[in-house]
C-alpha positions as CSV (number, residue, x, y, z in Angstrom):
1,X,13.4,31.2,-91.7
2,X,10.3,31.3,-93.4
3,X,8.3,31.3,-89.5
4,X,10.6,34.5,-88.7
5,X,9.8,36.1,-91.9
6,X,5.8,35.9,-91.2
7,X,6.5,37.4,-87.9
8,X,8.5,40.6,-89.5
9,X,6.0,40.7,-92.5
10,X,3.1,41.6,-90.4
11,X,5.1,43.3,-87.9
12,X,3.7,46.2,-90.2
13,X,0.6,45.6,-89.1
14,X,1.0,45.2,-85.7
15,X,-1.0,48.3,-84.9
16,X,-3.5,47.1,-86.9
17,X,-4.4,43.5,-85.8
18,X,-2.9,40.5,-84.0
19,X,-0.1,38.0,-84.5
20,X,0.4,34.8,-83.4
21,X,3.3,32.4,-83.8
22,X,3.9,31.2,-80.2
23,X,7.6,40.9,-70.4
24,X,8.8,43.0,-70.4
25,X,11.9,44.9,-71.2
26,X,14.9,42.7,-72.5
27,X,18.2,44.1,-70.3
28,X,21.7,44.8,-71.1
29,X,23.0,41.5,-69.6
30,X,26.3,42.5,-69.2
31,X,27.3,46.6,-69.8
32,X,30.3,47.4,-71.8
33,X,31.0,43.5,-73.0
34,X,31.6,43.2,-76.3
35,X,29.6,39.5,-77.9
36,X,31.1,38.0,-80.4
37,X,31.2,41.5,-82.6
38,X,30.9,39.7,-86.0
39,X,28.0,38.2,-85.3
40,X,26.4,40.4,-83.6
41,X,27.0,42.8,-86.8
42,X,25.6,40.1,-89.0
43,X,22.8,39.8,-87.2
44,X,22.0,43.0,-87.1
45,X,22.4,43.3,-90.5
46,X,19.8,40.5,-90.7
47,X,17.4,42.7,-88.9
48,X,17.6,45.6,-90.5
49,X,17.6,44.6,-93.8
50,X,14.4,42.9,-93.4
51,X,12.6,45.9,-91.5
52,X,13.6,47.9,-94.2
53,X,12.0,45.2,-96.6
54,X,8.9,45.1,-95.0
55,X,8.4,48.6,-94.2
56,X,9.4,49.5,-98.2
57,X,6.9,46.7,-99.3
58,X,4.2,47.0,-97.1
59,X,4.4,50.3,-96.0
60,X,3.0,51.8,-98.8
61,X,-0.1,50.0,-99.2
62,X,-1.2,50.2,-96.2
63,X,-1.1,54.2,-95.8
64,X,-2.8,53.9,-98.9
65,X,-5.7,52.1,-98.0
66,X,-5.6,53.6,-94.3
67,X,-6.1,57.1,-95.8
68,X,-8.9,55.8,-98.1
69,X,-10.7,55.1,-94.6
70,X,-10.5,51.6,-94.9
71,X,-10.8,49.5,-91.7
72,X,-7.5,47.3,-90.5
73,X,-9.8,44.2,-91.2
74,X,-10.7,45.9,-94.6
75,X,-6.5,45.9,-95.1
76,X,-6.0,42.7,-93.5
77,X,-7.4,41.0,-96.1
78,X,-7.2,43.1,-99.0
79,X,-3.4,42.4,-98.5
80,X,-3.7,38.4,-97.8
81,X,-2.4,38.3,-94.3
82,X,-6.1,37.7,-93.3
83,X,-6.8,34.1,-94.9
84,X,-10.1,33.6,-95.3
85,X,-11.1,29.7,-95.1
86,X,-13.6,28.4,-97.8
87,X,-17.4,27.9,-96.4
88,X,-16.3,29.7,-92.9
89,X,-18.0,33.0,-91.8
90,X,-16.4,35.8,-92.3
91,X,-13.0,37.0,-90.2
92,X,-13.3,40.5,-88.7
93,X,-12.2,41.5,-85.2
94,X,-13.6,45.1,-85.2
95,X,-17.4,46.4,-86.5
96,X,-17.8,45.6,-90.2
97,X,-18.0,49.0,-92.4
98,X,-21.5,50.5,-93.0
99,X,-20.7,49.9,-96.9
100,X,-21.6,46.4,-98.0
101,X,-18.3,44.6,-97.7
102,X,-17.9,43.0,-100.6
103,X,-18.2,46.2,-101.8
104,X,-15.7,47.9,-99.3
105,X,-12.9,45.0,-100.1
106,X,-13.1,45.3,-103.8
107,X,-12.7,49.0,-103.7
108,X,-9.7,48.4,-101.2
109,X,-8.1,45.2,-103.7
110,X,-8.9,48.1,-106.6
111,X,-6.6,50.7,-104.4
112,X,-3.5,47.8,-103.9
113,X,-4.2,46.1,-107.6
114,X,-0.7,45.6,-108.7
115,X,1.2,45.8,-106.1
116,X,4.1,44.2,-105.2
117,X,2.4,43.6,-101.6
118,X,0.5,40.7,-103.0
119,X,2.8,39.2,-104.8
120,X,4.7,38.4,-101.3
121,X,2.0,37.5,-99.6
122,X,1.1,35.0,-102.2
123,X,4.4,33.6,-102.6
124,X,6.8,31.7,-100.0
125,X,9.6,34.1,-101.1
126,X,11.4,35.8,-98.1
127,X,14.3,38.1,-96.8
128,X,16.4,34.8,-96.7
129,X,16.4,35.0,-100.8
130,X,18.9,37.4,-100.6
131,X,21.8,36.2,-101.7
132,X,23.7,38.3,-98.9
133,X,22.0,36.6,-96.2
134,X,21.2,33.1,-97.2
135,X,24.1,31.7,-94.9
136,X,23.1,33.8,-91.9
137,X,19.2,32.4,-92.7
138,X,20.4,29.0,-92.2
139,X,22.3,29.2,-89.8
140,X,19.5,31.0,-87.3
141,X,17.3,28.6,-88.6
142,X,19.3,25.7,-87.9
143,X,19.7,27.4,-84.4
144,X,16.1,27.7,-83.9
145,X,15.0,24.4,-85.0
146,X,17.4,22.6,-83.2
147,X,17.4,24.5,-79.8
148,X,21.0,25.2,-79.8
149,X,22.7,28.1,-79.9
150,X,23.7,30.7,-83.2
151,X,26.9,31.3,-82.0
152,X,28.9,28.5,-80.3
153,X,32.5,28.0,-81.3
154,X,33.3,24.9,-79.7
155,X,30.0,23.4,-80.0
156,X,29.5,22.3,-76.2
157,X,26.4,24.0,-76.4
158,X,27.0,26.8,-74.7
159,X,27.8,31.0,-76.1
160,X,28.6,33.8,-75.0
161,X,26.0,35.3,-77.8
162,X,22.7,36.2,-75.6
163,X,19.4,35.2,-78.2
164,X,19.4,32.5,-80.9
165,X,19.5,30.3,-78.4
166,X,22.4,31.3,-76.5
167,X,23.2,32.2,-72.9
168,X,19.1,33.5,-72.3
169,X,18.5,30.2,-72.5
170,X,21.4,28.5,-70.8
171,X,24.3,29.5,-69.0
172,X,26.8,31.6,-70.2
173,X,30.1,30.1,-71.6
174,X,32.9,30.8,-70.2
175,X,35.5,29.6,-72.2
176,X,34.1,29.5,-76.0
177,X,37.5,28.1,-77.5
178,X,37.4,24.9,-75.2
179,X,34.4,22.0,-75.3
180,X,35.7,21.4,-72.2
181,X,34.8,23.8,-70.7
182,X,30.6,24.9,-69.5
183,X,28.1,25.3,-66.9
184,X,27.5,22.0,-64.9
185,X,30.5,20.1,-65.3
186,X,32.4,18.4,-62.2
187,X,35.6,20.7,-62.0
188,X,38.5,19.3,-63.7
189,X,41.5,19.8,-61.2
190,X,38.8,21.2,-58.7
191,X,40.0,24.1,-61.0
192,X,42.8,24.9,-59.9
193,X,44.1,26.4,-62.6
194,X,40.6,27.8,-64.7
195,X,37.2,27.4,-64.4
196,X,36.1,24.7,-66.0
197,X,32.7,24.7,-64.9
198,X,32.2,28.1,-65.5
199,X,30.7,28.7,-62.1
200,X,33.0,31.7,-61.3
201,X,35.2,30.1,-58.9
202,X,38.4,28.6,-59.5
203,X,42.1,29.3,-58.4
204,X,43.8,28.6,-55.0
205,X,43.5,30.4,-51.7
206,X,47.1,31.9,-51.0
207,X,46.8,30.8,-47.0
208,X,46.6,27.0,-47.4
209,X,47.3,26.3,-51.2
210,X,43.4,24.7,-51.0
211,X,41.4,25.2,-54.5
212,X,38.9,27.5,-53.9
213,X,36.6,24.9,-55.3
214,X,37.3,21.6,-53.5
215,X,37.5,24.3,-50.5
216,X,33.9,25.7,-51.2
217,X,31.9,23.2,-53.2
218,X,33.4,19.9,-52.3
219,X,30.6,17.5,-50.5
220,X,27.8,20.7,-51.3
221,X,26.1,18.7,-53.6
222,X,25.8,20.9,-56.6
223,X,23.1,20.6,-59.1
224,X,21.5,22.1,-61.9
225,X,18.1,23.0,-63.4
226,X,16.4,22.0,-67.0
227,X,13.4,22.5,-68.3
228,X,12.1,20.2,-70.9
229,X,9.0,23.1,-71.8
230,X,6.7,24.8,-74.0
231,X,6.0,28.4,-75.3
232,X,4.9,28.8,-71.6
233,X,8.3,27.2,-70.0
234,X,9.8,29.6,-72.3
235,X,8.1,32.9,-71.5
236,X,6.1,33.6,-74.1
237,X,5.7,37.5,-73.9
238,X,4.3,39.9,-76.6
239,X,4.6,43.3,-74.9
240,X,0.7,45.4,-75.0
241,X,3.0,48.8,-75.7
242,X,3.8,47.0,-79.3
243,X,-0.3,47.2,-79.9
244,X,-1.8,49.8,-77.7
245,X,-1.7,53.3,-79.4
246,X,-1.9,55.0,-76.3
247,X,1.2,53.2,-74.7
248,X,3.0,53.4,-77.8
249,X,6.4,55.6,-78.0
250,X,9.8,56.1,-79.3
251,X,11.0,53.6,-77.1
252,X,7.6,50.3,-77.6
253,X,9.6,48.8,-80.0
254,X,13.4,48.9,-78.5
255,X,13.3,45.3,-77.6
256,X,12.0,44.2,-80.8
257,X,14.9,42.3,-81.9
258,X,15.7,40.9,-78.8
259,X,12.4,39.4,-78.6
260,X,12.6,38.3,-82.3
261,X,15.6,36.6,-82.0
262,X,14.3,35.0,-79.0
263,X,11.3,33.7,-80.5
264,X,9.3,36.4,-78.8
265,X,10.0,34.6,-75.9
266,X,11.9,35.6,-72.8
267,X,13.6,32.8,-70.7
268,X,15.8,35.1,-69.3
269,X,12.9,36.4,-67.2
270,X,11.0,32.9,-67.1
271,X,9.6,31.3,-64.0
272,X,11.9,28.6,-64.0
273,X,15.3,29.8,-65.4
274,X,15.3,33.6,-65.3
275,X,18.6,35.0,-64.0
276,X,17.7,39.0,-64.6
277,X,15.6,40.8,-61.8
278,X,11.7,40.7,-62.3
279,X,10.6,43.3,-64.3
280,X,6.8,43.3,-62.3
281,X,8.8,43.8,-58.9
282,X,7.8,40.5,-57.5
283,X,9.7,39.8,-54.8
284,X,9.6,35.9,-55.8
285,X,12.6,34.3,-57.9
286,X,12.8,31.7,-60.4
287,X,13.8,28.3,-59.5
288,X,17.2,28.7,-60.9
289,X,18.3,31.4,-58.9
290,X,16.8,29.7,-55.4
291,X,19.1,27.2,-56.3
292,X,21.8,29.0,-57.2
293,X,21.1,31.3,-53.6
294,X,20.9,27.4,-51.7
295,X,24.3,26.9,-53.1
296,X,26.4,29.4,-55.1
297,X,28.2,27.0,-56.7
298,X,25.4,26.0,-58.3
299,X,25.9,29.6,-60.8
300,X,25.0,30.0,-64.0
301,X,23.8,25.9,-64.6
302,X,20.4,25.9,-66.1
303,X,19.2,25.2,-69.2
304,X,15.8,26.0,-71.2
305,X,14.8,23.9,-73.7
306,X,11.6,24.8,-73.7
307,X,9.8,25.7,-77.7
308,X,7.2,27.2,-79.5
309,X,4.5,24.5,-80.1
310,X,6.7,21.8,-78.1
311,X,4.0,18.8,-77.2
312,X,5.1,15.3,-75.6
313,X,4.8,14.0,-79.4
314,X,7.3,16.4,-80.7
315,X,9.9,16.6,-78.1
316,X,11.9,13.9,-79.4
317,X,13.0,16.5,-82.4
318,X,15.0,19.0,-79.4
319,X,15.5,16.7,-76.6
320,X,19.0,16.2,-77.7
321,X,19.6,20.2,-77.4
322,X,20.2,18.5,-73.5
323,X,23.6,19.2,-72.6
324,X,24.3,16.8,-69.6
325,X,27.2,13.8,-69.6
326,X,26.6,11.2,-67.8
327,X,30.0,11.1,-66.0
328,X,31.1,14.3,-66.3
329,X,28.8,16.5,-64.9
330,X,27.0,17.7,-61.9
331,X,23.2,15.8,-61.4
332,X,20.6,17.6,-62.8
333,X,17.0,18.4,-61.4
334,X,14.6,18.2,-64.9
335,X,11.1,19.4,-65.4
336,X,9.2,17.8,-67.8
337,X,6.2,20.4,-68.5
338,X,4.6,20.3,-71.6
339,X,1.6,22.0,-70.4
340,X,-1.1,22.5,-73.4
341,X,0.1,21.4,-77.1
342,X,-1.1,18.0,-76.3
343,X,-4.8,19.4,-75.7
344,X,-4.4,22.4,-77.6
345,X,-5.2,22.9,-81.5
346,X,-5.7,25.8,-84.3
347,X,-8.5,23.5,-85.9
348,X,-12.1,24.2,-85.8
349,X,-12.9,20.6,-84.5
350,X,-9.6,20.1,-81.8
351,X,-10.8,17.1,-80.1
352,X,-9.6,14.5,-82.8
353,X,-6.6,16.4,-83.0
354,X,-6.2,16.1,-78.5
355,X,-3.0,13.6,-77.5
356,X,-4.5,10.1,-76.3
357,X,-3.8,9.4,-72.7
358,X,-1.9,5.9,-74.9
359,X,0.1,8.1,-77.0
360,X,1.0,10.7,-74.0
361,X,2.1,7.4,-72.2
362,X,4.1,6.0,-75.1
363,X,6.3,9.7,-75.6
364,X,7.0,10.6,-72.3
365,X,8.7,7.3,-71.8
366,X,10.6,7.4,-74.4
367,X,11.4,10.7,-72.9
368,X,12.4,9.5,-70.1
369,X,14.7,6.7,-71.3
370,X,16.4,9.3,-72.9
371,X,16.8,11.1,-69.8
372,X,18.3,7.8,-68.2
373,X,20.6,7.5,-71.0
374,X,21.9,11.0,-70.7
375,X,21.7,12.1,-67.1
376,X,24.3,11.8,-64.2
377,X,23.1,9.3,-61.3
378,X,21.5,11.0,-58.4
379,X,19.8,13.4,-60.7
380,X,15.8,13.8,-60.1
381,X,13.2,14.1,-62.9
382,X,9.4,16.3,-62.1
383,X,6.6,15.5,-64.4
384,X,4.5,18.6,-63.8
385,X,0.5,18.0,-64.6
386,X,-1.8,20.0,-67.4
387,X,-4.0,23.1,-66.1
388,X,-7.4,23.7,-66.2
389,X,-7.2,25.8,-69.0
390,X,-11.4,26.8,-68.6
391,X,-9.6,29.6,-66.5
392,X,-8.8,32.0,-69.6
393,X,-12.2,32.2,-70.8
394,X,-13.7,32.8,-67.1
395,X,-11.6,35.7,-66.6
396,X,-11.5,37.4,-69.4
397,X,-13.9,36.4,-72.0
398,X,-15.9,39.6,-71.1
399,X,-12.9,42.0,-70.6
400,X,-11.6,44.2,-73.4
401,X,-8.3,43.1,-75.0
402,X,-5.7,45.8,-75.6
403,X,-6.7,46.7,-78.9
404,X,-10.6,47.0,-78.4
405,X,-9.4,49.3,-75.2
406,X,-9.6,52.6,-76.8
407,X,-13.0,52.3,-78.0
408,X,-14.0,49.3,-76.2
409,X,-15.3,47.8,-78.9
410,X,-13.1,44.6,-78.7
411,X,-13.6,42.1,-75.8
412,X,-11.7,38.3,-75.4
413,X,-14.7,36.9,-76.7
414,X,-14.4,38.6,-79.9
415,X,-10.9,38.1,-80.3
416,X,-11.1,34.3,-79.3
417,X,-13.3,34.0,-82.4
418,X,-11.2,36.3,-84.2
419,X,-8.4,34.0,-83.9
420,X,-10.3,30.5,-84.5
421,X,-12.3,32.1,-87.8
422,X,-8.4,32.8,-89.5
423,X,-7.5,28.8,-87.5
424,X,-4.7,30.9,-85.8
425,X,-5.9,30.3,-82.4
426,X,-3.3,28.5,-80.3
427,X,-5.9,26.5,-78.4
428,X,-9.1,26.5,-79.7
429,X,-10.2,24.3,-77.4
430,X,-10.1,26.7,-74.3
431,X,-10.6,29.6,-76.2
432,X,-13.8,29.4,-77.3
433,X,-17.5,30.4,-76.5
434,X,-18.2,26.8,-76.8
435,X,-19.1,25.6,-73.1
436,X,-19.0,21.7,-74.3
437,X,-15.7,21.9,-76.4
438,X,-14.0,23.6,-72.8
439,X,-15.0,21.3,-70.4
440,X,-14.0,18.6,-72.8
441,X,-10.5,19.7,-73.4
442,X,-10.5,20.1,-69.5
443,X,-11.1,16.4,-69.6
444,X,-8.6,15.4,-71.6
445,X,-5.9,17.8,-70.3
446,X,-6.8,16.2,-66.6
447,X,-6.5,12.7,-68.4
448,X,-3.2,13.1,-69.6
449,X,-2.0,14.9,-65.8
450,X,-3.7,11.5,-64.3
451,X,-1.1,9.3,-67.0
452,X,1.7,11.4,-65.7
453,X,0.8,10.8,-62.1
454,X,0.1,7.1,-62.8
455,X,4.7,7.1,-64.3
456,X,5.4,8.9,-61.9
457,X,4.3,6.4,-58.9
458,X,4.7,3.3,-60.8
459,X,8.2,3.8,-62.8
460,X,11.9,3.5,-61.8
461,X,15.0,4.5,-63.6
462,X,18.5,3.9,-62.4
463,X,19.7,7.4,-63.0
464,X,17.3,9.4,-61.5
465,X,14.9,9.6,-59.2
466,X,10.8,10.7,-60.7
467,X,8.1,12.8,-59.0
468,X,4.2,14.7,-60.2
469,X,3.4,17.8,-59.4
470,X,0.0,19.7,-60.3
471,X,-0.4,22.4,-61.7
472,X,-2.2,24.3,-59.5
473,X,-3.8,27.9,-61.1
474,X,-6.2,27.9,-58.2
475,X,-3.2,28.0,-55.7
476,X,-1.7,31.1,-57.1
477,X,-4.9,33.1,-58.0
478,X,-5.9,33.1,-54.2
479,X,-2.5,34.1,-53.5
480,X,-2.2,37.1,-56.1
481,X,-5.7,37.8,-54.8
482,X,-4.7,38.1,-51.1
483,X,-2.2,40.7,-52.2
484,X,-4.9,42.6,-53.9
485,X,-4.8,41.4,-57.5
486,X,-7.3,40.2,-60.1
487,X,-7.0,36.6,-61.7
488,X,-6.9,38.1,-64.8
489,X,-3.7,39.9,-64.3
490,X,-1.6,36.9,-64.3
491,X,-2.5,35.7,-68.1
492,X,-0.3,37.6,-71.2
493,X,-2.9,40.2,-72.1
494,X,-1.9,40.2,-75.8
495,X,-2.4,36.5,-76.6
496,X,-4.5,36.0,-73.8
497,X,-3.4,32.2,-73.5
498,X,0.0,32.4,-71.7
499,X,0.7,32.8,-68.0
500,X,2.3,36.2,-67.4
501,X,5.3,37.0,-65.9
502,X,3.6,37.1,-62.2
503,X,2.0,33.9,-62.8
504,X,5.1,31.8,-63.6
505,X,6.6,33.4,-60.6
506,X,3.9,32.4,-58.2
507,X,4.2,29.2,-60.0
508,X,7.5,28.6,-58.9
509,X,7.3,29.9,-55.8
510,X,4.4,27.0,-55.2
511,X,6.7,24.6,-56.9
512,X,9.5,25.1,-54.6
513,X,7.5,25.1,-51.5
514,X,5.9,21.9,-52.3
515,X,9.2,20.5,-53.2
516,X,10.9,21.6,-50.1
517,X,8.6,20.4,-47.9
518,X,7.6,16.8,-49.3
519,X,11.3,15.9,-51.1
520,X,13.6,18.3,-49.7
521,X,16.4,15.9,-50.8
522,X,15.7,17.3,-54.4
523,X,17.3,20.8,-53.7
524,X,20.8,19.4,-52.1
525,X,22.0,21.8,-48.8
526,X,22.6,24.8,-48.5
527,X,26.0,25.7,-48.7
528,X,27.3,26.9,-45.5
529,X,30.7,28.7,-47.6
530,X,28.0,31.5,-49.7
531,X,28.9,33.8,-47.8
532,X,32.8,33.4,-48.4
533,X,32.2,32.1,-52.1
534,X,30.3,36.0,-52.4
535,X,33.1,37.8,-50.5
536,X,35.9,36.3,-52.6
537,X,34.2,36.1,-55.9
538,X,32.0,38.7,-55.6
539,X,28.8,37.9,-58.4
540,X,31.5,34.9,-59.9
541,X,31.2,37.1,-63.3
542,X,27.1,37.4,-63.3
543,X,25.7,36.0,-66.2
């Protein structure tokens, strides 16, 4: 809990200065349903008690040193959220003060001497001390760490809780009382009876006494999506109203614990699993629901198991979070797209610190035996490449970031070096003023995309089938730039690493073009019965 607890400790000074830890407005998935009420209570309870902590801690302190004139890098530090390495220049993001600081910070660690601010700061105490909440703590860390979700009674991995893991990041249960019953199963008893597969559509049409399911799915060839990802796969999203003082309102922060409980990501709007409608009114959908519109029995079977940090050498920790039975379910398209933790690193020096194209070689096998072991025959397996990451600093190294807009007095480029000074950056290597240290993690990254290629052409599993695809940036700037956009509009303007919400859009849209036309065999038919599956079922219970 201790990751969640840095988040909501400097959530106080989010105005002030950046966060990191790995789109828009969350939606009321399903008005007037009632989740799991006792958890949802609890969690709440989680919430709130810890804003109240850190607004009584911090709070405080910070109006105190804010009315003494001090500058948010002057409080950064004076309070210990700014840690300053030994022997490294000095972190600042905005002008230093016309005082000497030295001077400035002393005066400021004068104002705050004493306080209990500090003594937080400095210690690895958090709101999971509480006696009250200790078993909640554990139990949303356990969630977190293990990519499964908070509330799932029969443990099929599957809820009907939306964040912590549940039904944002994999379909919704429709039966939590029965392991027997998820998303992506072959229909017990064509479901005659229930549905078993949680698809929506189950019972028997009156005129014949023909399952709807065996009726409208039989020989269709249903299938479902997974992404094995990263904080990209997962949406990372910190929304610039949270940060900008001039977009800021009663309603900035109504999506805060939604997006904490998410991670601060947002799969539910993701490129590849999203099932809500895009909140930047792109008329592209996400590759889950152009399968589920191919087929509709394909509803509600995806699955994001996509992390914060996630690299080829740590997948093996969540890969089990896969929810897929060899002989019980549907077959399963998977994309395998850890996209920058293998190149990417907070240290001043990242190249030692890069993924060797031997060690990327030796993990993603081992990923993909896994796969063989767990998924149903027939299924297919994409190994999608690394970007050129050089992009982010061509497009925006001279722009202003949200909180140097006001007074444009803070560009990329000093916010890059903002974030590498406190060794916060999530990837120094591409974020950087250093020409060299780009093009060599460029190297690297297109090294590691060449190893995937050479598995993908060379290997053969008996349960799936394997393809590479790039990842072309290139592709989709020229397209957002035919339709009048800027490249710079489709990166996350707050972290200014991540590919927006339009980007991962365009992204899939390229994805599912290139797979339709090279392997259309990947995507199954289209079902002729949608249009009687929708008349009957209607939405087959959204999601």
């Amino acid at each position: 809990m201790k990751s969640l607890w840095k988040v909501l400790r400097v959530a106080s000074l989010f105005v002030l200065l950046p966060f990191h830890t790995s789109a828009s407005p969350a939606h009321d998935d399903r008005p007037g349903t009632r989740h799991a009420n006792g958890h949802v209570c609890v969690v709440k309870l989680f919430l709130k008690s810890t804003c109240y902590l850190v607004v009584r801690t911090f709070g405080p302190d910070i109006i105190k040193l804010l009315n003494a004139d001090m500058s948010a890098d002057v409080v950064c530090h004076a309070l210990e959220f700014c840690e300053q390495v030994p022997g490294q220049p000095l972190c600042h993001l905005y002008p230093l003060p016309k005082v000497a600081w030295k001077f400035t910070l002393e005066k400021a660690r004068e104002i705050v001497k004493g306080s209990p601010t500090l003594k937080y700061s400095r210690s690895s105490a958090d709101i999971c001390c509480l006696p009250f909440l200790a078993k909640i703590c554990q139990e949303i860390k356990s969630a977190i760490q293990n990519s499964v979700p908070f509330k799932d009674v029969d443990s099929d991995k599957y809820s009907v809780f939306p964040t912590l893991r549940g039904y944002h990041w994999r379909g919704r249960d429709c039966n939590d009382s029965d392991e027997m019953a998820y998303p992506g199963r072959r229909p017990d008893n064509w479901d005659a009876h229930q549905d078993s597969n949680c698809n929506g559509i189950w019972g028997v049409d009156p005129k014949d006494g023909i399952p709807y399911e065996k009726k409208f799915c039989e020989g269709s060839q249903p299938r479902g999506i997974i992404l094995l990802g990263d904080s990209a796969g997962a949406h990372f999203h910190i929304p610039p109203e949270w940060i900008t003082a001039s977009q800021m309102s009663l309603k900035s922060f109504f999506n805060l614990p939604t997006a904490l409980t998410n991670e601060l990501n947002w799969p539910q709007l993701s490129g590849a699993t999203g099932f809500l409608n895009s909140t930047s009114r792109m008329k592209e959908n996400s590759i889950y629901l152009r399968l589920r519109k191919r087929n509709r029995c394909n509803h509600r079977d995806y699955q994001n198991l996509s992390k914060n940090g996630a690299s080829s050498q740590n997948l093996e920790r969540f890969i089990e979070s896969l929810s897929r039975k060899e002989l019980l379910d549907h077959p399963a398209i998977v994309i395998y797209a850890m996209i920058g933790n293998d190149v990417c690193s907070r240290k001043i020096d990242p190249v030692p610190e890069m993924t060797t194209p031997e060690q990327f070689y030796s993990k993603v096998m081992e990923s993909l035996k896994f796969l063989n072991s767990h998924l149903p025959n027939g299924s297919h397996v994409i190994l999608y490449g690394l970007p050129d990451g050089a992009f982010l600093w061509d497009h925006l190294h001279d722009r202003y970031h949200p909180l140097g807009q006001l007074n444009e007095d803070v560009t990329y480029d000093q916010f890059y070096s903002f974030l590498s000074c406190l060794q916060i950056t999530p990837c120094h290597g591409w974020m950087s003023s250093n020409q060299t240290l780009r093009t060599l993690t460029s190297e690297r990254a297109e090294q590691l995309s060449n190893t995937l290629k050479k598995i993908a052409t060379s290997k053969k599993f008996t349960n799936f089938d394997l393809f590479y695809v790039a990842f072309d940036f290139q592709e989709i700037t020229k397209k957002w730039q035919k339709r009048g956009g800027q490249p710079w509009q489709l990166i996350e303007p707050v972290d200014g690493f991540h590919p927006n919400e339009i980007a991962l859009l365009l992204l899939a849209d390229g994805f599912w073009n290139k797979v339709q036309h090279q392997w259309p065999h990947i995507l199954g038919k289209e079902n002729p019965f949608n249009p009687q599956i929708e008349q009957v079922f209607g939405d087959q219970g959204g999601h």
